[in-house]
LODOZA-555989 format. One record per residue (C-alpha): residue number from 1; x, y, z. Coordinates in nm, 4 decimals, decimal comma. Layout:
+-----+----------+----------+----------+
:   k :       xx :       yy :       zz :
+-----+----------+----------+----------+
: NUM :        X :        Y :        Z :
...
+-----+----------+----------+----------+
This chain:
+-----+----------+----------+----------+
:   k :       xx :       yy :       zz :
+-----+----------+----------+----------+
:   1 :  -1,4452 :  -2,5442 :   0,2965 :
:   2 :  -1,3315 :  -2,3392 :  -0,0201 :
:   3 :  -0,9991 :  -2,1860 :   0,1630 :
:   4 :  -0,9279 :  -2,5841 :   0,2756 :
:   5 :  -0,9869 :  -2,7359 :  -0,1010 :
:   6 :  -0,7944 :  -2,3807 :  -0,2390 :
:   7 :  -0,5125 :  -2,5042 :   0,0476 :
:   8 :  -0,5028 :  -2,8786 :  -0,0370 :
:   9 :  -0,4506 :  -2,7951 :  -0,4234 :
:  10 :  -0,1515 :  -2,5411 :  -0,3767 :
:  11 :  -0,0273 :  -2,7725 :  -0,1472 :
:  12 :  -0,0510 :  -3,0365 :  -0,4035 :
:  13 :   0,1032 :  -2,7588 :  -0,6701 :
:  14 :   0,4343 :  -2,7102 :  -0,3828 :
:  15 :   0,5068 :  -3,1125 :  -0,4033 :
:  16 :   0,4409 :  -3,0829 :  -0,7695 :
:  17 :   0,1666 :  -3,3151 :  -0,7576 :
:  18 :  -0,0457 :  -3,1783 :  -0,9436 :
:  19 :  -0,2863 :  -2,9291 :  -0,8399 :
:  20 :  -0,2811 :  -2,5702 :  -0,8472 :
:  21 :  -0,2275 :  -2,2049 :  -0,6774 :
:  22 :  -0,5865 :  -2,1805 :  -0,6222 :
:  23 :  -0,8193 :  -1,9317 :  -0,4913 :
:  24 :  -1,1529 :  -2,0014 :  -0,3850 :
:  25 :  -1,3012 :  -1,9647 :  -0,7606 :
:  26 :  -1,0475 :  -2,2508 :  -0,8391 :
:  27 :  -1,2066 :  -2,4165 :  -0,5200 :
:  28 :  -1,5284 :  -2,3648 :  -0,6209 :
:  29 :  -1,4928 :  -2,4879 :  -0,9355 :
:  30 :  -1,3070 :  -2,8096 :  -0,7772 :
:  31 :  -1,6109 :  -2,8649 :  -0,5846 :
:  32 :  -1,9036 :  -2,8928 :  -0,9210 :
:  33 :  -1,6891 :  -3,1705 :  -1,0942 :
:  34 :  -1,7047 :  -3,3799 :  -0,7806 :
:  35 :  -1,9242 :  -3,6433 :  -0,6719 :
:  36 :  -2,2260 :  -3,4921 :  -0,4978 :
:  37 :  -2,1000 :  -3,1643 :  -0,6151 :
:  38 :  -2,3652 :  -2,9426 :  -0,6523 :
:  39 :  -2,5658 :  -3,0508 :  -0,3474 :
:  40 :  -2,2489 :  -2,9242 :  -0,2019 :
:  41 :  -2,2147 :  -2,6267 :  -0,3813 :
:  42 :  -2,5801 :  -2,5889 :  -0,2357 :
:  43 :  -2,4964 :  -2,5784 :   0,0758 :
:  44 :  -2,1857 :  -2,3648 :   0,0409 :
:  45 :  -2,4088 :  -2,0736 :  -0,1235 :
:  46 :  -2,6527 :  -2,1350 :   0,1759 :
:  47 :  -2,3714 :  -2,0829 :   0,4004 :
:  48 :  -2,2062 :  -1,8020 :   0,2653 :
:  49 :  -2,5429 :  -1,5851 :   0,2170 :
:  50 :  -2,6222 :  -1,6614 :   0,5540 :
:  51 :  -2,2806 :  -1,5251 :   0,7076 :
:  52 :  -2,2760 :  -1,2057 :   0,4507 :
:  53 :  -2,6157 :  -1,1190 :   0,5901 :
:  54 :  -2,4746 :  -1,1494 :   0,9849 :
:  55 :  -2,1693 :  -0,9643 :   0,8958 :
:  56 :  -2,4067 :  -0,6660 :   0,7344 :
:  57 :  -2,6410 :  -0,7096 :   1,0004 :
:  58 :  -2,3479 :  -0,7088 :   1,2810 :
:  59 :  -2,2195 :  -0,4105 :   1,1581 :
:  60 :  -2,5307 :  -0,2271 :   1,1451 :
:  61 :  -2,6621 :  -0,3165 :   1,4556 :
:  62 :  -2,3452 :  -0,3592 :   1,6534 :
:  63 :  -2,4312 :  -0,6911 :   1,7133 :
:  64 :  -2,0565 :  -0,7622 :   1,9039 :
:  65 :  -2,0752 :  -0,4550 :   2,0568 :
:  66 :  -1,7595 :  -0,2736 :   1,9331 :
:  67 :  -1,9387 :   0,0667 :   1,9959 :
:  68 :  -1,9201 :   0,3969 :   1,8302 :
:  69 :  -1,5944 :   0,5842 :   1,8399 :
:  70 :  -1,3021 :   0,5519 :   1,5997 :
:  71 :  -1,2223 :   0,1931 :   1,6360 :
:  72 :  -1,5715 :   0,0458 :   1,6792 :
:  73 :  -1,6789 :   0,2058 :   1,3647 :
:  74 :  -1,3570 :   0,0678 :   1,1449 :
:  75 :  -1,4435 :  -0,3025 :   1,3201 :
:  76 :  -1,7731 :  -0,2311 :   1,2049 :
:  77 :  -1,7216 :  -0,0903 :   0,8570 :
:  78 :  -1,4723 :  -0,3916 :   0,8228 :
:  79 :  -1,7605 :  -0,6293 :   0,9385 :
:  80 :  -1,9466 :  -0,4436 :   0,6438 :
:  81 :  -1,7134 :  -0,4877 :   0,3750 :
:  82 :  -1,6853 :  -0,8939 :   0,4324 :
:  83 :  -2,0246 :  -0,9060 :   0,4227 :
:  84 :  -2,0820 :  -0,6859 :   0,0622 :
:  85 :  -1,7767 :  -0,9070 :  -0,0010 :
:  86 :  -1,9192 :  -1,2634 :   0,0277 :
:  87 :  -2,2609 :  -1,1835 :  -0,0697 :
:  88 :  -2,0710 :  -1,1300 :  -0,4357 :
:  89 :  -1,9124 :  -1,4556 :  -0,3915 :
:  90 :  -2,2301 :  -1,6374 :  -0,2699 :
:  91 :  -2,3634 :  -1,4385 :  -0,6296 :
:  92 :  -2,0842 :  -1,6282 :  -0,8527 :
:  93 :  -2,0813 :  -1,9861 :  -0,6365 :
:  94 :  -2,5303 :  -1,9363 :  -0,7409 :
:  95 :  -2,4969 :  -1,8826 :  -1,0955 :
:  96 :  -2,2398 :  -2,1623 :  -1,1121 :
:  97 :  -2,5205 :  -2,3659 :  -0,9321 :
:  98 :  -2,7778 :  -2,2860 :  -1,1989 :
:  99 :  -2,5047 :  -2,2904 :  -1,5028 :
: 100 :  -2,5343 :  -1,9258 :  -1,5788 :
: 101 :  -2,1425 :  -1,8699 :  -1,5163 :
: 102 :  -1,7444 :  -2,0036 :  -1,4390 :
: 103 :  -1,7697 :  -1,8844 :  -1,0509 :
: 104 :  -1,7227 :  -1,5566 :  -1,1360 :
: 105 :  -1,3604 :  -1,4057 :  -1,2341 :
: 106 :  -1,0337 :  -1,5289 :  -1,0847 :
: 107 :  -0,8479 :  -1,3316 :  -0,8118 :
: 108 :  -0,5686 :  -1,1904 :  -1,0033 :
: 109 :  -0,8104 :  -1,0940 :  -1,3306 :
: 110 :  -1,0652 :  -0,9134 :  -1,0458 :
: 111 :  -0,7209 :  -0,7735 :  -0,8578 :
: 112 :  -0,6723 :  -0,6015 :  -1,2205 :
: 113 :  -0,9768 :  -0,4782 :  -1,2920 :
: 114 :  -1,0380 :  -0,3169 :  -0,9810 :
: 115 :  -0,6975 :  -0,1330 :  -1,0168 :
: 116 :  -0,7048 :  -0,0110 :  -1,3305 :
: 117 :  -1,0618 :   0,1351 :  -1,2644 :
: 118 :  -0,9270 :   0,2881 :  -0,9326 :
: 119 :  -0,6419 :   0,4701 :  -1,1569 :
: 120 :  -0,8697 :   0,5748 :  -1,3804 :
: 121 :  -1,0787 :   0,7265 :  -1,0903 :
: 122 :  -0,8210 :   0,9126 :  -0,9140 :
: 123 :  -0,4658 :   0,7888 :  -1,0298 :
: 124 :  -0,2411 :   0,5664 :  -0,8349 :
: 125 :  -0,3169 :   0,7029 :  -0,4509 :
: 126 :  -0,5940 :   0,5054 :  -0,3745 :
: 127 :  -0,4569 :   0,1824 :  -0,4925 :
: 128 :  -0,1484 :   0,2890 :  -0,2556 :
: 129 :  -0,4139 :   0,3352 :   0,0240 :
: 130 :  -0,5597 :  -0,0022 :  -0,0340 :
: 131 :  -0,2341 :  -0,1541 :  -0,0616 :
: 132 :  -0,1068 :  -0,0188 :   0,2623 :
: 133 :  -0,4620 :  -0,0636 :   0,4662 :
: 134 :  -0,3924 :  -0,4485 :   0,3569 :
: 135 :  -0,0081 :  -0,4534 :   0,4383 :
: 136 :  -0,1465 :  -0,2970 :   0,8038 :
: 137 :  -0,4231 :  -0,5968 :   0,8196 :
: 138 :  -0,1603 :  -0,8587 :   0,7082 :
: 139 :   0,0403 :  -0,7511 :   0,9853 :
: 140 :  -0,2405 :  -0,7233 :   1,2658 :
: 141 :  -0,3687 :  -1,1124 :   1,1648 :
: 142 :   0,0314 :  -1,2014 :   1,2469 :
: 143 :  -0,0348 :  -1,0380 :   1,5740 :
: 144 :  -0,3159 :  -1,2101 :   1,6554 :
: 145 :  -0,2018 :  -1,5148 :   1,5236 :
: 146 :   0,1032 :  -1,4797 :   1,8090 :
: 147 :  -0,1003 :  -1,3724 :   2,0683 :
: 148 :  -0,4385 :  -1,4901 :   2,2845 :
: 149 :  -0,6367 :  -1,2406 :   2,0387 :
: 150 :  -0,6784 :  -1,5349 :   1,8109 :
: 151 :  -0,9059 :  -1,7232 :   2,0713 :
: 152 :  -1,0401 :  -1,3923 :   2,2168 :
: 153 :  -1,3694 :  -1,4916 :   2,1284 :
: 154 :  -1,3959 :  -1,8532 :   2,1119 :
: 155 :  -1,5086 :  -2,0329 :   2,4294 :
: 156 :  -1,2941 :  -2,3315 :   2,4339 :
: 157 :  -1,3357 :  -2,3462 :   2,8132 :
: 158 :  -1,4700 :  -2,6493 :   2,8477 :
: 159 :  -1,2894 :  -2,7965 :   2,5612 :
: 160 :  -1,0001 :  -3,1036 :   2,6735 :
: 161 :  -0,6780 :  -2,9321 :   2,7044 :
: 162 :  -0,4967 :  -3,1255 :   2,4490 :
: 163 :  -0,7419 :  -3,0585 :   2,1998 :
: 164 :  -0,7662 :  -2,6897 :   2,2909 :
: 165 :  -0,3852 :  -2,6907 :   2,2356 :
: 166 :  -0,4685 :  -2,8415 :   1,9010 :
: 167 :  -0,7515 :  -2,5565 :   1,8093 :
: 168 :  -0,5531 :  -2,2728 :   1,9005 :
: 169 :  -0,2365 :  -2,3972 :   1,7121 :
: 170 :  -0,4261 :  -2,4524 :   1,4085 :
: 171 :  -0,6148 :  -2,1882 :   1,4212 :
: 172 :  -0,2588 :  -1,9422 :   1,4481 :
: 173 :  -0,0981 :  -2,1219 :   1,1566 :
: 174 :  -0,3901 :  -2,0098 :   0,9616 :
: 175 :  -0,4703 :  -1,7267 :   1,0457 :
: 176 :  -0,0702 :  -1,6360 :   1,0313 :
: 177 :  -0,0752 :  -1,8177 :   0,6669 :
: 178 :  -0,4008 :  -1,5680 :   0,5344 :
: 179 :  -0,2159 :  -1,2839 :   0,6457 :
: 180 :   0,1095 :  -1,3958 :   0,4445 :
: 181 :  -0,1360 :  -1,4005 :   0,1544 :
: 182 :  -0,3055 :  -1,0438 :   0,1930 :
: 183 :   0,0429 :  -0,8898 :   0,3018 :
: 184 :   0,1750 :  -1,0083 :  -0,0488 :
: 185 :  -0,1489 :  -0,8687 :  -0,2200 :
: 186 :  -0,0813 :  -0,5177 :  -0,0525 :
: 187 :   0,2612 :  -0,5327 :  -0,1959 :
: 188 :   0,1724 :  -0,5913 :  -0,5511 :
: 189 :  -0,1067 :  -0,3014 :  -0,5052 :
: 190 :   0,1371 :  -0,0711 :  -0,3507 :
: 191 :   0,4115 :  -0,1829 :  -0,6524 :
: 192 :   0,1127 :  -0,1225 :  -0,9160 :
: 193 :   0,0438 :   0,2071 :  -0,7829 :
: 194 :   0,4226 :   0,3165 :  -0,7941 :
: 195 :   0,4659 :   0,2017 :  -1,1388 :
: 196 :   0,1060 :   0,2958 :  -1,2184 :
: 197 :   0,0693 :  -0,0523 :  -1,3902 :
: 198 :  -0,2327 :  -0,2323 :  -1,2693 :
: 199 :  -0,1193 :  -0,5395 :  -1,4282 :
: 200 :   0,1842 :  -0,6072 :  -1,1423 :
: 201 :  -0,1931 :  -0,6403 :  -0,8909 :
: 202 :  -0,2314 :  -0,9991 :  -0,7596 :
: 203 :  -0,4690 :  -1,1580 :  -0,6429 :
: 204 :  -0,4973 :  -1,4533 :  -0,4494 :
: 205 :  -0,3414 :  -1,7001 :  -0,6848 :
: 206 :  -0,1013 :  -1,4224 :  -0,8137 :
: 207 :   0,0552 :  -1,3993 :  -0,4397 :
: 208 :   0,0946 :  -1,7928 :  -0,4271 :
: 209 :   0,2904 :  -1,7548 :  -0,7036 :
: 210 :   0,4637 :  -1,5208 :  -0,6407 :
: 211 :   0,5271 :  -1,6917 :  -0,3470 :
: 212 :   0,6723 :  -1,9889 :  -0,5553 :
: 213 :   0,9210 :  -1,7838 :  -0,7591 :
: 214 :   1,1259 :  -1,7479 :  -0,4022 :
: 215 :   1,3859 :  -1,9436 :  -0,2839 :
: 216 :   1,2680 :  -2,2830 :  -0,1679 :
: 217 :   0,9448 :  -2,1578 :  -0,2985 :
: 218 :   0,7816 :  -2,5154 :  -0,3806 :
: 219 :   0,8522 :  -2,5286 :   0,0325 :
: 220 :   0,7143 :  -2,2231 :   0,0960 :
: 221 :   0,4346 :  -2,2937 :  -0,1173 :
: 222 :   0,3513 :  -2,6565 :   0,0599 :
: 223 :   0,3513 :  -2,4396 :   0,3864 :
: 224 :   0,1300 :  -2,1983 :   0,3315 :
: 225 :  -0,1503 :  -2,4454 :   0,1743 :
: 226 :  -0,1360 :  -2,6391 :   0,4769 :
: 227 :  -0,1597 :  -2,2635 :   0,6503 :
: 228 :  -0,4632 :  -2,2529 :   0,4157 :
: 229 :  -0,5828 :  -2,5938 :   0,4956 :
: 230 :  -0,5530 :  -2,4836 :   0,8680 :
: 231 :  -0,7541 :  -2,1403 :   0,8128 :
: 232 :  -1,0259 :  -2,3551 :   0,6903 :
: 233 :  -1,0584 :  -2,5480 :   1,0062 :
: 234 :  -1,0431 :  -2,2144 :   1,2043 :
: 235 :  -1,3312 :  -2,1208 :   1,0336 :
: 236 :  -1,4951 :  -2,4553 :   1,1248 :
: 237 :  -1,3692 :  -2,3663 :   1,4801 :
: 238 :  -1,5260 :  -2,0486 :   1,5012 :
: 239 :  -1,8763 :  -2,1841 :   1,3724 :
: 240 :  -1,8579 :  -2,3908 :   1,6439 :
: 241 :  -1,6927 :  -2,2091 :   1,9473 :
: 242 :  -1,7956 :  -1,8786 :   1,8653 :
: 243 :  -1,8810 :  -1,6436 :   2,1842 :
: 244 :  -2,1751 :  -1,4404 :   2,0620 :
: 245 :  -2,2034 :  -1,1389 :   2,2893 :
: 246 :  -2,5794 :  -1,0684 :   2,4405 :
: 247 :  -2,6699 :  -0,7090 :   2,4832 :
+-----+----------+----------+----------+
């Protein structure tokens, strides 16, 4: 839900109609001042503690059966990561539930942050590292958004063909759109690192607009919300279609 209201409101933002370059903060936020907002936010936290805790528990138990050698354990260390990564955000979408915050800090302000303490730790290399190991995951999710690994595991078999065709095209034109977004973020990483400025880091929003500042930006812009808008129902699809391995 949060990547679909972040993806309406930059569309929005590319027609100039308002709206935003969101991240899910901004989406989050969105949500509370809506009608029936926090029983929604309620359900959103529910949600995303629930998947953090399969993603840790997947990785630790090798619940999809990636295995043990090298690429296994990166799948699984990923798996790992997203789920350390959305508990935090299940964390900030809580304490905006009980009033105790804003959702937490924006994308480009936590982009920041995080650089500037990774200089301090051990200069600009590992914020070139990061920025690379995110170029290289921009460009596998294009892959996978133009080829069958997108559906790999989804069982859509019995799904009509027309609306299968409808899934799986959605569900590239997201997936294709997120990796736009993370590519970008590698590039500001990998451009903070050379200048050793962690301000030039983006986050999420930050990439949208830097994504705007092109050529036919407000285009580009309306495209990739509606490539955001179309993530959201791939995540929707895989809730639903999901082909959960047994051992």
């Amino acid at each position: 839900m949060t990547y679909g209201i972040a993806g309406l409101l930059t569309t929005a933002a590319g027609l100039h109609k308002g709206g935003t370059t969101a991240d899910r903060r901004d989406a989050i936020r969105f949500i509370a001042g809506a009608p029936f907002g926090r029983m929604m936010l309620f359900l959103i936290a529910i949600g995303l503690i629930g998947y953090a805790i399969w993603r840790v528990v997947s990785a630790i138990s090798d619940a999809e059966h990636h295995g043990a050698d090298a690429k296994g354990v990166l799948l699984r260390a990923g798996s790992f990561v997203r789920g350390v990564f959305y508990a935090a955000f299940a964390y900030s979408v809580v304490q905006l539930l009980l009033r105790r915050g804003n959702g937490g800090q924006g994308s480009d302000t936590a982009s920041r942050h995080w650089t500037s303490r990774a200089m301090g730790w051990n200069g600009p290399w590992l914020v070139a590292i990061a920025g690379l190991v995110l170029i290289g995951y921009a460009a596998w999710q294009c892959y996978r958004a133009a080829s069958d690994k997108v559906t790999e595991r989804l069982d859509l078999a019995r799904v009509e063909h027309r609306a299968r065709t409808v899934l799986v095209t959605l569900s590239r034109f997201g997936v294709a759109a997120r990796g736009l977004i993370v590519g970008v973020i590698g590039v500001s990483l990998v451009r903070a690192s050379l200048d050793r400025n962690p301000h030039e880091a983006r986050g999420m929003s930050g990439a949208l607009r830097q994504l705007r500042a092109l050529p036919l930006g407000s285009w580009i812009l309306v495209i990739v919300g509606l490539g955001l808008v179309s993530y959201g129902v791939h995540a929707f699809i895989n809730a639903r279609y999901r082909r959960i391995r047994a051992a």
